[in-house]
Steps between C-alpha positions, in 0.01 A plus 500: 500500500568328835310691667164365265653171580521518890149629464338245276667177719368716839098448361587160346598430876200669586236339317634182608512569873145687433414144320628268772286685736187520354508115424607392860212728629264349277580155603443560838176638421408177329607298819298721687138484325302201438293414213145341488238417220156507454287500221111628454281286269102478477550800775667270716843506659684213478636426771247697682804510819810528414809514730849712561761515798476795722699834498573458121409689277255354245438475095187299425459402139123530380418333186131603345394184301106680497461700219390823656725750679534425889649755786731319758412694803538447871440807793701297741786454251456875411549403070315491223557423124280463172613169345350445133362252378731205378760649663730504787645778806710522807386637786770613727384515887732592814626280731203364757505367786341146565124505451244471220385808247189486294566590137199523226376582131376874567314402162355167585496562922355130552857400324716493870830320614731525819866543507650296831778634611691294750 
């Protein structure tokens, strides 16, 4: 019987150790990245430049107010990602280094933006 004890408080221990780490690794993670927003209406990004510090990584927020599907893409940002209509997505991009990347609706090409980094 104190054997099943010893055992059960060595994965309570554990699971809180296992815990502790995955929540200190996430908030570095989060200190780490930066977040932007756009959003696409009429086929139109708004802003059409939007801006993020270099060498972290990036989430931009895309919000599709049109109502037909668009596709977040960008070759220089190497992503892409079908956001529906009425709807929002994250698109998660590396860390960059300063400059400015071209991102588009591969469904609507005239709809374009730029992403500063500096």
């Amino acid at each position: 019987m104190k054997a099943n004890s010893a055992i059960a408080r060595l994965r309570i221990a554990f699971a809180v150790a296992a815990a502790i780490f995955v929540s200190s690794t996430g908030l570095a993670t989060a200190q780490e990245s930066a977040a932007v927003a756009v959003t696409v209406k009429r086929h139109q990004f708004q802003p059409a430049e939007i801006h993020a510090p270099a060498n972290k990584r990036i989430a931009i927020r895309v919000k599709n107010l049109d109502s037909a599907a668009m596709e977040f893409e960008s070759v220089s940002l190497r992503v892409e990602k079908v956001i529906a209509p009425g709807t929002e997505g994250v698109v998660n991009v590396r860390a960059l280094s300063p400059g400015q990347y071209e991102f588009f609706d591969d469904f609507h090409q005239e709809t374009r933006g730029t992403l500063v980094v500096q």
